[in-house]
TIRO-2110 file (N, C-alpha, C; in Angstrom, 1 decimal):
// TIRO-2110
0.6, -20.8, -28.7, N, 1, A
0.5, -19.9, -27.6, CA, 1, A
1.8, -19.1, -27.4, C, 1, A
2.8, -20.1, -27.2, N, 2, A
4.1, -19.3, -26.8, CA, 2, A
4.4, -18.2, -28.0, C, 2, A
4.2, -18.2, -29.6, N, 3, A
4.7, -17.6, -30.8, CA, 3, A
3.4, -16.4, -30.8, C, 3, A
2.3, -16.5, -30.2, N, 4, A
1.3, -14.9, -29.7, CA, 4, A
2.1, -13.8, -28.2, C, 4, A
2.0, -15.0, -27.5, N, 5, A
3.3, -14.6, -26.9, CA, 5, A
4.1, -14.0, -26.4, C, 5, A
5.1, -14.5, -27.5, N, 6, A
6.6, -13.5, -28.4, CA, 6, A
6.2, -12.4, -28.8, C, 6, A
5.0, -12.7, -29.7, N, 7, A
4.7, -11.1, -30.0, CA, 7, A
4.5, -10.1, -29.4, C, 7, A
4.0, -9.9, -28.2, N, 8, A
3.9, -9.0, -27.4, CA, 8, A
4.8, -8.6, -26.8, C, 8, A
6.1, -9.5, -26.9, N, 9, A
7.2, -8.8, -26.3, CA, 9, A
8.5, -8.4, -27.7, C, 9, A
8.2, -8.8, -28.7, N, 10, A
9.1, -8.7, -29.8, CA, 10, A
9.0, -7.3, -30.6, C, 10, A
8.1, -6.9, -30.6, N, 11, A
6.9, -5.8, -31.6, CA, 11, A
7.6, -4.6, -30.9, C, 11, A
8.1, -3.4, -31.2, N, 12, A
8.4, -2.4, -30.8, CA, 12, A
7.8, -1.6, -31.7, C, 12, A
7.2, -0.1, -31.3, N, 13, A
6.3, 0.3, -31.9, CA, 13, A
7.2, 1.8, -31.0, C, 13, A
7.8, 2.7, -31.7, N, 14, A
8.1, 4.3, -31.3, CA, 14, A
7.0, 4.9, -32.0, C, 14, A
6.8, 6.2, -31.0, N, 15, A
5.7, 7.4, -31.1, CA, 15, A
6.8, 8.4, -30.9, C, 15, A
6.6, 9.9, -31.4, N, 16, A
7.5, 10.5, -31.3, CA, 16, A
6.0, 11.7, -30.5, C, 16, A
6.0, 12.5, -29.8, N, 17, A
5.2, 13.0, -28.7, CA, 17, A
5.9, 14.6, -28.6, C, 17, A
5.3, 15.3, -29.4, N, 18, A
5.9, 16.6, -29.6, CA, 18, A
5.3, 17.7, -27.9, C, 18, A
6.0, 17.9, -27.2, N, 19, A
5.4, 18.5, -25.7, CA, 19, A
5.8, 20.1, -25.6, C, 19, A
5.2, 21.1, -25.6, N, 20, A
5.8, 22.5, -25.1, CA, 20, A
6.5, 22.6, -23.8, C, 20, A
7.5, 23.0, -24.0, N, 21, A
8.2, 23.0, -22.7, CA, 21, A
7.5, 23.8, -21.1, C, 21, A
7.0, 23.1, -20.1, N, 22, A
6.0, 23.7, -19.2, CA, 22, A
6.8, 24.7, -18.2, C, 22, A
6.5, 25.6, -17.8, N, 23, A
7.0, 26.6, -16.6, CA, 23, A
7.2, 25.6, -15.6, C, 23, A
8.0, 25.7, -14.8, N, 24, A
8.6, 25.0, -14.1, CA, 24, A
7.7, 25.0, -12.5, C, 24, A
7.4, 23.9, -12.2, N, 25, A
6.4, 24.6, -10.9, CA, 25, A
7.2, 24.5, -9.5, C, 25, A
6.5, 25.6, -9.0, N, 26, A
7.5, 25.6, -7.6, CA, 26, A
6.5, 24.9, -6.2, C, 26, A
7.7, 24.8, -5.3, N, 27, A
6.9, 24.4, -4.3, CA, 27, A
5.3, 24.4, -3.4, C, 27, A
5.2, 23.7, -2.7, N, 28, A
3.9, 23.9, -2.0, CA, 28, A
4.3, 25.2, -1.0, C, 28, A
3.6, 26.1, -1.5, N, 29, A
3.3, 27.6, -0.5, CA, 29, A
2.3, 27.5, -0.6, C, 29, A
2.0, 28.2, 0.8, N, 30, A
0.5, 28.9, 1.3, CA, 30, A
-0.6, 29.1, 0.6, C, 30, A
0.2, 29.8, -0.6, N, 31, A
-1.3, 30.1, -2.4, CA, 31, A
-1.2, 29.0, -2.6, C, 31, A
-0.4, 28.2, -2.7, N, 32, A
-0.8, 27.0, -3.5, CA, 32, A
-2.3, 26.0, -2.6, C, 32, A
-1.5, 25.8, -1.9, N, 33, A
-2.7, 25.1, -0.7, CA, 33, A
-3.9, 25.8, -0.5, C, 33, A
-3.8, 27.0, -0.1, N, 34, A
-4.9, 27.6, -0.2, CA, 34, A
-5.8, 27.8, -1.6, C, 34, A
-5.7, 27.7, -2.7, N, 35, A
-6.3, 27.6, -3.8, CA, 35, A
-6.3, 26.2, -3.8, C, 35, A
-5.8, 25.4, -3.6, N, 36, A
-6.1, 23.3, -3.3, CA, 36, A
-7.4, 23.4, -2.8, C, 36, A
-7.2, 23.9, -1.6, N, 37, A
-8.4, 24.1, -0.7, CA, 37, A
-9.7, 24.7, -1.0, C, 37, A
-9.6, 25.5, -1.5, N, 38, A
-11.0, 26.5, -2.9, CA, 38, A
-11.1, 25.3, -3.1, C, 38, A
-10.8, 24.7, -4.4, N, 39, A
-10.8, 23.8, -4.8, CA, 39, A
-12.0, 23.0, -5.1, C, 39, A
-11.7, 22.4, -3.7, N, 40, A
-11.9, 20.8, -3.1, CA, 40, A
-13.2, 21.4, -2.5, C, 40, A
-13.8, 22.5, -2.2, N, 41, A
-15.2, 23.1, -2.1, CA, 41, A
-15.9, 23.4, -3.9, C, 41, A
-15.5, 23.1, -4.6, N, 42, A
-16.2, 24.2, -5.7, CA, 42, A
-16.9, 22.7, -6.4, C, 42, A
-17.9, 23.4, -6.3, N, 43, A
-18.6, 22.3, -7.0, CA, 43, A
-18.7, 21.6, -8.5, C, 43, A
-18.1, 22.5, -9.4, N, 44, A
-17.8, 21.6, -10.5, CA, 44, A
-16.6, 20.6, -10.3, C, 44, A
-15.7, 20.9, -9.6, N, 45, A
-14.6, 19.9, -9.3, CA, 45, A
-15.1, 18.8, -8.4, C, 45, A
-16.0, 19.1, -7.2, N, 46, A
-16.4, 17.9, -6.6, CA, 46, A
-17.7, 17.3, -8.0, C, 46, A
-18.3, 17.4, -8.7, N, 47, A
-18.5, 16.6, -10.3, CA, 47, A
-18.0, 16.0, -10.6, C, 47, A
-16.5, 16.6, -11.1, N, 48, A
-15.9, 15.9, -11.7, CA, 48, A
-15.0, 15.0, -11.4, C, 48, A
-14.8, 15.3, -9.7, N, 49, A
-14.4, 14.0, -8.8, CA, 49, A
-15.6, 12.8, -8.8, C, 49, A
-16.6, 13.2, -8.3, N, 50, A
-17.4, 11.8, -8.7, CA, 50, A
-17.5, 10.6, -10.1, C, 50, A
-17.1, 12.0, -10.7, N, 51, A
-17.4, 10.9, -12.4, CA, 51, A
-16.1, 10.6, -12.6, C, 51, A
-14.9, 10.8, -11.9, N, 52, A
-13.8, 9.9, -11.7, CA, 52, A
-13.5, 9.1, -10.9, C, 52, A
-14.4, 9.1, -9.6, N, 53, A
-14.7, 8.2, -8.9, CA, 53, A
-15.6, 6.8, -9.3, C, 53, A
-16.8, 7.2, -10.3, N, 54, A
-17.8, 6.4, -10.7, CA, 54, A
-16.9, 5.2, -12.2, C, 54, A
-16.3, 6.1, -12.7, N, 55, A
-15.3, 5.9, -13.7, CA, 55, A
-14.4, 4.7, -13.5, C, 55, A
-13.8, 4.8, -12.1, N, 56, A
-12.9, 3.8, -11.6, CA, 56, A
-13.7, 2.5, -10.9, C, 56, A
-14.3, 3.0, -10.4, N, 57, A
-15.4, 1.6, -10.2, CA, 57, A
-16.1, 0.9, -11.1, C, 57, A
-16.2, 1.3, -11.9, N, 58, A
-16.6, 1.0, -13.1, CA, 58, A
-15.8, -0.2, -13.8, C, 58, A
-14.2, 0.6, -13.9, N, 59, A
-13.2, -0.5, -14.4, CA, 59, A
-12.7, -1.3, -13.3, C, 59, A
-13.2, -1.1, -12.0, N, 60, A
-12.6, -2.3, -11.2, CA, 60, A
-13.4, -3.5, -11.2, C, 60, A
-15.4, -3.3, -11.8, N, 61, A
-15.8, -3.9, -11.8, CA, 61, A
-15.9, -4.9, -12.7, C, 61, A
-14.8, -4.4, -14.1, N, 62, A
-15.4, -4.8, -15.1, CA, 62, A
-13.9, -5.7, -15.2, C, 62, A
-13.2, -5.0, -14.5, N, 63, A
-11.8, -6.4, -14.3, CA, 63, A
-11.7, -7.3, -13.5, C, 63, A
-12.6, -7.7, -12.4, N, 64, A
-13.2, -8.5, -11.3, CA, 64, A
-14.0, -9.6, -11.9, C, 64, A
-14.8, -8.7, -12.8, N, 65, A
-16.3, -10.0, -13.0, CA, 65, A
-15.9, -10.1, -14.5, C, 65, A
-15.6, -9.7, -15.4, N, 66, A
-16.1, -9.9, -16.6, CA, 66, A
-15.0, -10.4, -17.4, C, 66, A
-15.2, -11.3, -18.5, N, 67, A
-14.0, -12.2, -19.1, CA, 67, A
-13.4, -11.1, -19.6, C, 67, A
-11.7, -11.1, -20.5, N, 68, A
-11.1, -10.6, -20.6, CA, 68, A
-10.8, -11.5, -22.0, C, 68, A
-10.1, -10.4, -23.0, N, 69, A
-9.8, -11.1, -24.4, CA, 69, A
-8.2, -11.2, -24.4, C, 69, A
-7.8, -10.9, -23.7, N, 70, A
-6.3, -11.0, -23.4, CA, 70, A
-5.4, -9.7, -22.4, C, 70, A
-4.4, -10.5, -22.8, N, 71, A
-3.3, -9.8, -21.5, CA, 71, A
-3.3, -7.9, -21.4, C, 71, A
-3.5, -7.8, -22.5, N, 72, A
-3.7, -6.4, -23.0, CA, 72, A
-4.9, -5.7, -22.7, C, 72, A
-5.6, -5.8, -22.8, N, 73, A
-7.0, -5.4, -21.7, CA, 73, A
-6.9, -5.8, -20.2, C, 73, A
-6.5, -6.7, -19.7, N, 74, A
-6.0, -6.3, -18.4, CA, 74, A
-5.0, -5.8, -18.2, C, 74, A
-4.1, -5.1, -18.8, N, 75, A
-3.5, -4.0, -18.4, CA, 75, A
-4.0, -2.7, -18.6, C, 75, A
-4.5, -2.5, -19.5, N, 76, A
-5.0, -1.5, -20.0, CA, 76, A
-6.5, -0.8, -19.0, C, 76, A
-6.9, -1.7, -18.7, N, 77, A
-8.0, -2.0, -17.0, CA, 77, A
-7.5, -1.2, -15.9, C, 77, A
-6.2, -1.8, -15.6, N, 78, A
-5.5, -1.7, -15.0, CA, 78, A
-4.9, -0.2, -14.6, C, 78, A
-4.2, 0.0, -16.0, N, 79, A
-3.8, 1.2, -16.1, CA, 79, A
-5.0, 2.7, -16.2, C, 79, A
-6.2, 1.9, -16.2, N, 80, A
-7.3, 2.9, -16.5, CA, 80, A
-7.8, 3.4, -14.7, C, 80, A
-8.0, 2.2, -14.4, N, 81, A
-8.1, 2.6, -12.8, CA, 81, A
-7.1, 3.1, -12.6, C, 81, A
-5.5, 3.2, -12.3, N, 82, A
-4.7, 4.0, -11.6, CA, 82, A
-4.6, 5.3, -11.9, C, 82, A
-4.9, 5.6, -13.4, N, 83, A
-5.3, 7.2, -13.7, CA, 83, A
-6.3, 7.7, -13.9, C, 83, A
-7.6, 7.0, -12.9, N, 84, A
-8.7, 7.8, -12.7, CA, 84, A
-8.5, 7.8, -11.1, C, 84, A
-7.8, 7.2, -10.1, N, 85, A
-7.4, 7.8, -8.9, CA, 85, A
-6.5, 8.4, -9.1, C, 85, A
-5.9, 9.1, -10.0, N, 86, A
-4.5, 10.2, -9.7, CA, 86, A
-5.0, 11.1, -9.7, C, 86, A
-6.0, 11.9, -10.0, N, 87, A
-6.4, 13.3, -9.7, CA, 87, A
-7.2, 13.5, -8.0, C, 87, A
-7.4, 12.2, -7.7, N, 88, A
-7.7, 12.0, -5.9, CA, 88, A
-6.7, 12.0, -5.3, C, 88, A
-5.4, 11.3, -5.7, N, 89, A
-4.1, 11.2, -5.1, CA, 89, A
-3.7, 12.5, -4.6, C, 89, A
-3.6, 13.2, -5.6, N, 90, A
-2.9, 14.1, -5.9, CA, 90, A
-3.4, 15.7, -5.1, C, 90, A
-5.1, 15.8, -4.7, N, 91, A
-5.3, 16.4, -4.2, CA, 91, A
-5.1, 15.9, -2.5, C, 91, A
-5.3, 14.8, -2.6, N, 92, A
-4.9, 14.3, -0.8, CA, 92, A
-3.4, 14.8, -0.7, C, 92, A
-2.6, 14.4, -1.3, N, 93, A
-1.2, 15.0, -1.6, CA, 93, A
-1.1, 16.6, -1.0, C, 93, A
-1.3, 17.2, -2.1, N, 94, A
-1.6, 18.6, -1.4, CA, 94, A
-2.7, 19.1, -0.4, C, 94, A
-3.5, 18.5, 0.0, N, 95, A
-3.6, 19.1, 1.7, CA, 95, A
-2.5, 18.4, 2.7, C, 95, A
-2.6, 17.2, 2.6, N, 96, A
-1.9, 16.9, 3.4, CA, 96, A
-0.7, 18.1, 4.0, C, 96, A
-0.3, 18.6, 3.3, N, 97, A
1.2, 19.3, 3.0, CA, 97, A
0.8, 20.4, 4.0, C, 97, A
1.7, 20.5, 5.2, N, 98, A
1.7, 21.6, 6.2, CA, 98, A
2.5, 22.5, 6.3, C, 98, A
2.6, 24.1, 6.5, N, 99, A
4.0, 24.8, 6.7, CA, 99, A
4.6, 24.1, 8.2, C, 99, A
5.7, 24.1, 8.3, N, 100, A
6.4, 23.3, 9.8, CA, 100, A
5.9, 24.8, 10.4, C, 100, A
5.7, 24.0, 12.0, N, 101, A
5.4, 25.4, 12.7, CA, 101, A
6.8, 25.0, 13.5, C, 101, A
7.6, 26.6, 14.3, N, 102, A
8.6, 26.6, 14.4, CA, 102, A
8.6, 26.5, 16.0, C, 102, A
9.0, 25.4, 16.7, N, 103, A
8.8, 25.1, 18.2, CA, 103, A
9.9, 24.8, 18.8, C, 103, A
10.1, 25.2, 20.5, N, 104, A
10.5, 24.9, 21.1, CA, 104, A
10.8, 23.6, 21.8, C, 104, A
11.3, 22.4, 21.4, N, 105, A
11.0, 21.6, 22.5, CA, 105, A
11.3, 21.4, 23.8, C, 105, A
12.7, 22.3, 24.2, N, 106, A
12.6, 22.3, 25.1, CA, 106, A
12.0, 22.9, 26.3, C, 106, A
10.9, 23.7, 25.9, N, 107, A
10.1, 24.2, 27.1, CA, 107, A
9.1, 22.7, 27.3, C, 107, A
9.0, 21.7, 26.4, N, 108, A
7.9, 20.7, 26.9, CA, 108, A
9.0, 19.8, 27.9, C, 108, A
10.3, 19.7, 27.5, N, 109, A
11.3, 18.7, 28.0, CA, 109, A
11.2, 19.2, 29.7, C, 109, A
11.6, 20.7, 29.7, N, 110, A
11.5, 21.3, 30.9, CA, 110, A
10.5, 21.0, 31.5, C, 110, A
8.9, 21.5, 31.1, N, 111, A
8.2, 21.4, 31.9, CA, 111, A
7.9, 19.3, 32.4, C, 111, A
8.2, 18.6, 31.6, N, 112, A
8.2, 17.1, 32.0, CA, 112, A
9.0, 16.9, 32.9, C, 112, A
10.5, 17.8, 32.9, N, 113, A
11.4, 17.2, 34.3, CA, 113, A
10.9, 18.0, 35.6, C, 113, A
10.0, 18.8, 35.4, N, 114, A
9.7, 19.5, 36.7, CA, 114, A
8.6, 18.5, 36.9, C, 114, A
7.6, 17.9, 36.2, N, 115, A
6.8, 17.5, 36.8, CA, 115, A
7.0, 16.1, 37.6, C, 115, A
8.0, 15.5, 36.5, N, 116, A
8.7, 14.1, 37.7, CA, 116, A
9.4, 14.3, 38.5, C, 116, A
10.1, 15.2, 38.4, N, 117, A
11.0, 16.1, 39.9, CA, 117, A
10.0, 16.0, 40.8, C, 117, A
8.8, 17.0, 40.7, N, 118, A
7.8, 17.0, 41.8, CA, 118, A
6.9, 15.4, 42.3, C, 118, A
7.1, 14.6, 41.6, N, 119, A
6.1, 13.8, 41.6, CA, 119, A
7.4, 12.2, 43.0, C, 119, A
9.0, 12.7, 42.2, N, 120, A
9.5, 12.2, 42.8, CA, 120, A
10.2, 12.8, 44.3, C, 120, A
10.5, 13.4, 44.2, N, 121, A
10.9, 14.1, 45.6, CA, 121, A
9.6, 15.1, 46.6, C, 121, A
8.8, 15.7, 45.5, N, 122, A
8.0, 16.8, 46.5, CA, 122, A
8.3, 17.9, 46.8, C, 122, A
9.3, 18.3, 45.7, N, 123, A
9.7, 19.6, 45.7, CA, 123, A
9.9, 20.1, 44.5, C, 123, A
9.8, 21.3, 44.7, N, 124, A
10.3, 21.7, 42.8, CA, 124, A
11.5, 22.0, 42.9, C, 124, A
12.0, 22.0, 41.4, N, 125, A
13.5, 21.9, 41.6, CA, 125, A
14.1, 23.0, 41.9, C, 125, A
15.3, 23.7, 42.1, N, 126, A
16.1, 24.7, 41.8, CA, 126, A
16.4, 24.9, 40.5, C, 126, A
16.4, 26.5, 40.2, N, 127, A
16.6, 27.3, 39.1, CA, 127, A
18.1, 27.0, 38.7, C, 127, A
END
């Protein structure tokens, strides 16, 4: 047992992973979200969220109930469910994402000490 094991941790195996260098992406603006938002209405995407949806349930069921031939298939399970919710993540991610709206707080501060002003004395305050 312990010399199968070893092997899994002894075995180094490099891939060399040739990538084009991608345009750099810029922050969440307005187009961005707003085209998120298209999106998440269009119906081949809501498709293809289901059968990544159906996909992941699939492998959670099949790592829950069903025997396993080793440590490598439940990772591999594993790792198959977490990247069939990343394309869900990732859309919750970007709506979530708000522009800040730009506020005062002190007009709310104000109007709260006028109203315990009034509530304590019975008068409104002086300007």
């Amino acid at each position: 047992m312990w010399a199968k094991l070893k092997s899994y941790f002894t075995k180094v195996e490099y891939r060399t992973v040739e990538v084009e260098k991608p345009a750099p992406i810029t922050g969440n603006t307005e187009d961005h979200v707003l085209a998120v938002k298209q999106l998440e209405h269009n119906p081949g995407f809501q498709y293809l969220m289901r059968k990544f949806r159906l996909q992941k349930a699939a492998l959670q069921a099949h790592l829950l109930r069903d025997p396993h031939k080793g440590m490598m298939q439940v990772i591999r399970l594993q790792e198959g469910i977490r990247w069939a919710g990343w394309f869900e993540d990732q859309l919750a991610r970007a709506l979530a994402w708000k522009k800040p709206q730009a506020e005062n707080p002190q007009a709310d501060l104000q109007a709260e000490f006028e109203r315990i002003h009034r509530e304590l004395f019975g008068v409104e305050p002086k300007p």
